[in-house]
N, C-alpha and C positions, 0 to 999 in steps of 0.2 A: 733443201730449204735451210738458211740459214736461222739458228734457232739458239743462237747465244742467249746468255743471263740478260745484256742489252736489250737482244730485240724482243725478248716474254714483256720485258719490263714497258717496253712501247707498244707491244701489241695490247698490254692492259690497262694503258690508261686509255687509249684509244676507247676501248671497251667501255670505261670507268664513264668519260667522256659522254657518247653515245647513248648510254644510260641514263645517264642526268639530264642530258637533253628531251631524248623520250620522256622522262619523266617530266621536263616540264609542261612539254606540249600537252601530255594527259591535262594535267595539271590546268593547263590553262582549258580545256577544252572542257573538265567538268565544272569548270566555274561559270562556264560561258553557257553551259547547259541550261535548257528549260525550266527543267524540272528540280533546282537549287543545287543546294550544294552539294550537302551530303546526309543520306538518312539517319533520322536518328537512334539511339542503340533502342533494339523493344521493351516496353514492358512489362517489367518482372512478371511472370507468374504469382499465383495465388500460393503453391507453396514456396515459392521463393520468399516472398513477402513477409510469410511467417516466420520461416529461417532464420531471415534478417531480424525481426523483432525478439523471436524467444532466443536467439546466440548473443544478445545486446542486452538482455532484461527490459525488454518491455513489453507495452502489453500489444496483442496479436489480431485483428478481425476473427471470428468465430469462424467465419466460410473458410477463411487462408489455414485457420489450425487444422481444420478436418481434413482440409484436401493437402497439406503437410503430412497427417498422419496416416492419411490414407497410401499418399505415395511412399513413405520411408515403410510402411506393414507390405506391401508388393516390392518393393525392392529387396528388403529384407528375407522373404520369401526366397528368392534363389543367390544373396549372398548374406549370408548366417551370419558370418565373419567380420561381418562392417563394424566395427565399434565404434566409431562415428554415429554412423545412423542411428545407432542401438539408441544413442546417449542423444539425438534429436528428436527422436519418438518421444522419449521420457520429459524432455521437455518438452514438448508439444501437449502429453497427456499431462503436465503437471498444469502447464496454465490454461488449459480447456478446463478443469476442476476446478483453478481459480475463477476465471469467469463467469463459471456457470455458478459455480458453488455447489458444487455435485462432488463430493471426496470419493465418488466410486471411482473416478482416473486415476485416483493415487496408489492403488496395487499397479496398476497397470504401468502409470511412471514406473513407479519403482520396480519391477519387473525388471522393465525393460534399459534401465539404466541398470540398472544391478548384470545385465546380462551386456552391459555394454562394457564392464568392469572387469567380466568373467574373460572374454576376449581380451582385454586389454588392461592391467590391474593399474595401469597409467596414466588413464584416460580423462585430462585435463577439461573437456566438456563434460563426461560422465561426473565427476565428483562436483563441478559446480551446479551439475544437473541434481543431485542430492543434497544440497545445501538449499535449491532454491526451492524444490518438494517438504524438504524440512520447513522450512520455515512459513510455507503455506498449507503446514500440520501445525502449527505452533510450537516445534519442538526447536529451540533456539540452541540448546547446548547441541542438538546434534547438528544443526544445520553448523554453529561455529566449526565443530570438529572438522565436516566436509568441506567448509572453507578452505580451511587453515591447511588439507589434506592437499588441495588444489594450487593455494598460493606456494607450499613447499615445492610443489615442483614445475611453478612458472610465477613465481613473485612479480613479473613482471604483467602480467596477462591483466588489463585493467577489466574484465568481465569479472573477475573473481570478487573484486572490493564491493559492489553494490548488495550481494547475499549478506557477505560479513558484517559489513555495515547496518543493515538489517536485524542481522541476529544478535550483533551487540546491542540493540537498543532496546532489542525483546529480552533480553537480561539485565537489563538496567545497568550498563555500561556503558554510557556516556561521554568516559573520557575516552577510551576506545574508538566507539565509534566516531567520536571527533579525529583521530591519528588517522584512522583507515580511509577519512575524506580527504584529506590531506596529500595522503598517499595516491588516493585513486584520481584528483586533480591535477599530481604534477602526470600521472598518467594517460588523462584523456580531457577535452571538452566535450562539451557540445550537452544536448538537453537530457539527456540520460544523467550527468552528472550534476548539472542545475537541480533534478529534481530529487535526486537522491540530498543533496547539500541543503535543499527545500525542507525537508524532513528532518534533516539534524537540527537545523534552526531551530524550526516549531516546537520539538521536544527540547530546547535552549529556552524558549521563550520569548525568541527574536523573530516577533511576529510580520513585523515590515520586511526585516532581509528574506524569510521565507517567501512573503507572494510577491517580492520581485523576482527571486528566481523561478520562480514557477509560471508568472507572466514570459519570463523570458524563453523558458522552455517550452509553453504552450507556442509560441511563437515559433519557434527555431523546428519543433517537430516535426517529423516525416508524413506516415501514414494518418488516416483520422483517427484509429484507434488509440494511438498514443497519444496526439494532440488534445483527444476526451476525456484521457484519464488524467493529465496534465490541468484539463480546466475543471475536475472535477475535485481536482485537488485542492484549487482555487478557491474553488465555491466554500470544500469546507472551513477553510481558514476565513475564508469572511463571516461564514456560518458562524466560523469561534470565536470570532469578536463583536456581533450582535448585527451583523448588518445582515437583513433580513433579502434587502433587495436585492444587492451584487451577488449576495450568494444563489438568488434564485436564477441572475441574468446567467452565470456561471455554469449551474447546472442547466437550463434548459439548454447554452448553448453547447454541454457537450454530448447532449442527448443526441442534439440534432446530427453534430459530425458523425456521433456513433451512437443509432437508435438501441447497439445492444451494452450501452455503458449502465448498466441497471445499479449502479452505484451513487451514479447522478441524477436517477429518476426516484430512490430515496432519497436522496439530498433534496429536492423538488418538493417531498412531501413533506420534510420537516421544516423546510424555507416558508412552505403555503399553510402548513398550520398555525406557523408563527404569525401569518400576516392577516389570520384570520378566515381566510378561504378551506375552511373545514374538506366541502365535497371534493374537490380540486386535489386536496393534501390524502385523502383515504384514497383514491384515484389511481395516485402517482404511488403511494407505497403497495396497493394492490398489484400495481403492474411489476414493479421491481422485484417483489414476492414470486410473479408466476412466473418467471425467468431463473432469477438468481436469487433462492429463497437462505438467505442467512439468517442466523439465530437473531442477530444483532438488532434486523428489519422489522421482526416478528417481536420483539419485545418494543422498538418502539412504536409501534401499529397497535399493539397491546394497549399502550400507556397512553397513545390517544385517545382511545375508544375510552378508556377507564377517566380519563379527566372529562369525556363530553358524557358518561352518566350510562355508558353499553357495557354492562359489565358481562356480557354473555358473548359479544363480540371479543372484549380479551381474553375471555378464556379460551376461547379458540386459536386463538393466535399463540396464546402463552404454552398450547397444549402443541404450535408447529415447532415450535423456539423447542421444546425437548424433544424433540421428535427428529428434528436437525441435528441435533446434539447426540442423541445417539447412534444418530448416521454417522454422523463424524469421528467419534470414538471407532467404529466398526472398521471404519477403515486408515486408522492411524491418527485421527484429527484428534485436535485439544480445544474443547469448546468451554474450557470450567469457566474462564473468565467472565464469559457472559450467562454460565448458569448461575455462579457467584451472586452476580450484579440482580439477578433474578431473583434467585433464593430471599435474598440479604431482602428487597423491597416488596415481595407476591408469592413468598414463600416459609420455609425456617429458615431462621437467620441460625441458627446456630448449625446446620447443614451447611449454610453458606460457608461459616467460618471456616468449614475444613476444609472444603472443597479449595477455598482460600487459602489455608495457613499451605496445603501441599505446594499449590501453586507458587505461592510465596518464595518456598525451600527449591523451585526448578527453577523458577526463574523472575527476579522480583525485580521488574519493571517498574517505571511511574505509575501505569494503570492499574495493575495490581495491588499497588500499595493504595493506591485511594479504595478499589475495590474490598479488600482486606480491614483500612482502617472503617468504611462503613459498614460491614457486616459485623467488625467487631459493636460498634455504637450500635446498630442495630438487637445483638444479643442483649446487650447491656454494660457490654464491657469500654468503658468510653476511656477510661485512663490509659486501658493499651491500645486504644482506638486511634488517639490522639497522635505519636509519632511515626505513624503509617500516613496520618493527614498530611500530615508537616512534611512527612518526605514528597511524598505527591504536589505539594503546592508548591516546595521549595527546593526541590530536585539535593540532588550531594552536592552545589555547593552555590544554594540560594537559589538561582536561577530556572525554575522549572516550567512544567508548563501552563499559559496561562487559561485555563480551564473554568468553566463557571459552573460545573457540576463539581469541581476537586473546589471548589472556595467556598461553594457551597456545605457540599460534606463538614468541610474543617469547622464551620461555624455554629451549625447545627452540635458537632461531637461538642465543640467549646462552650454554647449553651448551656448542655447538657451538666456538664465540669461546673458550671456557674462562671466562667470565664466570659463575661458581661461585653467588658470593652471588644475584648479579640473577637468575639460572637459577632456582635455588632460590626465590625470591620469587614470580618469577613462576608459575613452575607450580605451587606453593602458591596464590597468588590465582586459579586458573583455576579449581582444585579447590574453592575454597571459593565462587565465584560458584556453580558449577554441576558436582558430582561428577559430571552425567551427563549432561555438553553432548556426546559422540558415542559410539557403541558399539565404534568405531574408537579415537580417539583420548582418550579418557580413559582407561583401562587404560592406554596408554603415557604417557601422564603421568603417571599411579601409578606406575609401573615406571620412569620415568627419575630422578623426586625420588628413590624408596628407594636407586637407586644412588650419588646428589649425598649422602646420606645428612645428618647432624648437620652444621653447620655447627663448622668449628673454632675454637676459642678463641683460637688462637695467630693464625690467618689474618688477624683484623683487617677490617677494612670493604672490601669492594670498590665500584668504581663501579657504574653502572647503564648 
């Protein structure tokens, strides 16, 4: 046989030839098929699902987290070695504990990331896996350092920017977290990063660019869990600006996507209390409680009952609110903020203060500092009360957030100063964000302006 370099070279186009043809005929013959074209790829699994959400930062269906965590604890089982897995477990159990609001996951995360660490001291999911357990401890300096640990050795990896971003803002770092959005958009689109850009805004006090991006993200979203938290995020910024009804349409509609959004089922109670619908609003915070009992939930459920005249009802609530609180501590959590806020209003304010001034030295966010400066007015201390206020309403550099509880505060401490006009001002601007930012304390802010009464003609301008 002759078998020159020629004829290999013709016997394989031949071949080449013969090939493409067969492939067409297939080609034509499943198009001509009955039964279409061609199947579609299947649908993810329930742990896939999750995968895809906690490796992305966001939020996860409750079924999809378990049956994640269930498969990564059986696989894990006969390979020890996966650090990978290790560091998907630990995220799985970090945002099961977010959800739920059960900080008993968070040994476990962190276990289990920490053991993903031990395998692998390199482990680029592992450390962002501990940056985003930190910061849903409130512990913001460590969650930065995990960052910061994760971007050193993949600056490019845009999962890393959405924790940091985060924990800058839990330290009242602002211009930061404004760099690390920047960063994180020339590296990725899409609604993970609308929403996170959402969040910088609102803490900017760019309240329009926020709920567009957060419309646009609800939109753009994958799963329903995300798309809930997305419109739940919605609701609050309408919440924050006094619109009573968008923010109700908001939360119920992300109830519905996801019945276990218990974030927007409080959001529901405080939209229904505002609008009057008392049963409706106890209801919907009852329900939020028996799922995902936060301190936060449980002091505002408090303060309703205490404005409709149950004062035996808030004590109960006020008595879950510390009861959550030292769940929380038990297992790494930081709940002072919200005992602060408690203290300061239904408790010693001078407890408050310190629980505050700590908080303050770890990490001195906007809410802090309004938290901080009302505990101080509350002891009695109004003159150092005062540039805690200011920081809070005016952010480092004017622009903060527009808050009707923080313009509030500020005006009440300025009252107190005898600072007439700026009093005046400001509890006008609390009332006009949001006539029905508490069931508590808007009535006294109604009642303290009618007493500051017309401003005088003859008084002339005061400071601020």
């Amino acid at each position: 046989m002759n078998d020159t370099p020629r004829a290999r070279r013709r016997r394989l186009r031949r071949a080449l030839l013969a090939s493409a043809a067969g492939t067409a005929v297939l080609g034509g013959v499943l198009v001509t098929l009955p039964w279409g074209e061609q199947a579609p790829p299947p649908a993810p699994t329930p742990p896939e699902r999750a995968l895809a959400a906690v490796t992305s930062g966001v939020p996860a269906a409750l079924p999809d987290l378990e049956a994640l965590a269930a498969e990564r604890e059986r696989h894990l089982r006969t390979h020890p070695g996966d650090a990978r897995a290790w560091a998907e477990l630990g995220a799985a159990r970090t945002e099961q504990g977010l959800r739920l609001a059960d900080p008993r996951y968070w040994p476990r995360a962190e276990k289990a990331l920490r053991t993903a660490l031990t395998v692998r001291k390199d482990s680029v999911p592992a450390l962002r896996g501990m940056a985003v357990l930190a910061n849903a401890r409130r512990d913001y300096e460590d969650a930065r350092a995990w960052g910061e640990a994760a971007r050193k050795l993949e600056p490019e990896r845009w999962t890393t920017y959405p924790p940091l971003i985060e924990a800058s803002a839990g330290l009242g770092d602002d211009e930061e977290a404004g760099r690390l959005l920047e960063k994180l958009a020339k590296l990725r689109s899409g609604p993970v990063v609308m929403a996170r850009a959402a969040a910088v805004y609102r803490d900017r006090g760019w309240r329009e660019d926020a709920a567009a991006k957060l419309a646009d993200a609800a939109s753009a979203a994958g799963e329903p869990a995300e798309r809930a938290a997305y419109l739940e995020r919605a609701g609050q910024l309408a919440w924050e600006r006094g619109d009573r009804e968008d923010a109700l349409r908001h939360f119920q509609e992300a109830v519905r996507t996801d019945p276990d959004q218990r974030a927007a089922q409080a959001g529901q109670g405080r939209a229904l209390a505002a609008l009057g619908r008392t049963t409706e609003a106890l209801s919907a915070y009852r329900t939020a409680l028996a799922r995902q009992p936060r301190p936060e939930y449980a002091l505002e459920l408090g303060e309703l009952y205490e404005a409709l005249g149950m004062r035996l009802a808030a004590v109960v609530q006020y008595g879950l609110l510390r009861e959550r609180a030292r769940l929380a501590a038990a297992h790494g959590g930081d709940e002072e903020l919200v005992l602060g806020r408690f203290e300061a209003d239904h408790g010693d304010a001078g407890a408050a203060v310190r629980r505050l001034r700590a908080e303050w030295e770890r990490q001195p966010s906007t809410e802090v500092a309004d938290a901080l400066g009302w505990a101080l007015h509350r002891a009695g201390e109004h003159e150092e009360a005062l540039p805690f206020a200011v920081r809070a309403t005016e952010g480092t550099e004017g622009g903060g957030v527009r808050s009707a509880l923080f313009a509030y505060h500020r005006g009440m401490i300025e009252r107190a100063l005898e600072r007439y006009g700026a009093a005046r001002r400001h509890l006008t601007e609390a009332l006009r964000i949001n006539p029905w930012f508490s069931p508590l304390h808007a009535p006294r802010a109604k009642e303290a302006l009618a007493r500051l009464g017309e401003p005088s003609v003859q008084a002339g301008p005061q400071s601020s």
